[in-house]
N, C-alpha and C positions, 0 to 999 in steps of 0.2 A: 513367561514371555514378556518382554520390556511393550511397551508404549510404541502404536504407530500413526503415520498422517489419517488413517482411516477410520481412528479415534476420535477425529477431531469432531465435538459436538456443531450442532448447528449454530452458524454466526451471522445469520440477519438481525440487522440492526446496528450493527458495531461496527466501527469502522478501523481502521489500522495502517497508519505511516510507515513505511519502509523503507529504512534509507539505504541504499545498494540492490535496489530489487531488481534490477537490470541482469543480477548474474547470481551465479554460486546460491549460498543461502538462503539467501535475501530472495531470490527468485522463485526457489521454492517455497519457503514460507508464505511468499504472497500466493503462487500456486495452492498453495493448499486453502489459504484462508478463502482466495475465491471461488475454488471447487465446494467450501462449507459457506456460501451465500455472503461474505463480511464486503462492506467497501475497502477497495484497498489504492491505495496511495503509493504509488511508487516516486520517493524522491529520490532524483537521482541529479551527477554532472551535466551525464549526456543526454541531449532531448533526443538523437537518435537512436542510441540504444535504450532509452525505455521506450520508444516508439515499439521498437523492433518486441522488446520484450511484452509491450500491450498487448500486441499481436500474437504470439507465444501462449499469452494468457486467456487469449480470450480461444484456442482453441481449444483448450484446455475445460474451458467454463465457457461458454457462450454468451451465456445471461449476466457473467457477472458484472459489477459497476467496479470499473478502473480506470485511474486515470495517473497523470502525470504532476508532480512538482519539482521543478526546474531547483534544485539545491546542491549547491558545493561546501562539503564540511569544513574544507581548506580556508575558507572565505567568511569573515565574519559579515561583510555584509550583505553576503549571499544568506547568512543564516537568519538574519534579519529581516531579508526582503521576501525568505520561503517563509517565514514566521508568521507574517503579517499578511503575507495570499493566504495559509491554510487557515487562518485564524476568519477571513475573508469569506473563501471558497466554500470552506467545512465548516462553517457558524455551528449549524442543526444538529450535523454527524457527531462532531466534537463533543459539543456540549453535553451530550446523550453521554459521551461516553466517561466523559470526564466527571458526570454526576453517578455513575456506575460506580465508583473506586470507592 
């Protein structure tokens, strides 16, 4: 039997960007990551639809820590101005994680 979401080890402490988590994959993956304790990031276009999908998520996990980054891939200086908040926002989270690798 293959690998399933209910695998997924425990992820307090880590944190994880997602870009399109508003829908499809990207939706679930964050679903999953915040049902297993991870901060999760959802960057998206829409601030309504990751509104919509926080909401989503957080029935899903209650406790979890999610939030939103306003990012259009289409746009570089959208990619730019998300670069420089998460870099901001997520100082602590980041760092942690980025010394992980």
């Amino acid at each position: 039997m293959g690998w399933t979401a209910a695998q997924t080890p425990d992820q307090h402490g880590r944190t994880f960007l997602i870009t399109g988590g508003n829908s499809g994959i990207g939706f679930e993956a964050a679903r999953v990551l915040a049902e297993h304790s991870a901060e999760v990031i959802l960057a998206c276009r829409s601030a309504d639809k990751a509104q919509q999908a926080l909401e989503t998520l957080r029935k899903y996990a209650p406790a979890a820590r999610t939030s939103f980054l306003q990012l259009d891939l289409a746009d570089l200086s959208s990619i730019k101005r998300a670069a420089q908040e998460a870099k901001e926002r997520f100082k602590r989270s980041m760092s942690s994680s980025i010394m992980r690798v």
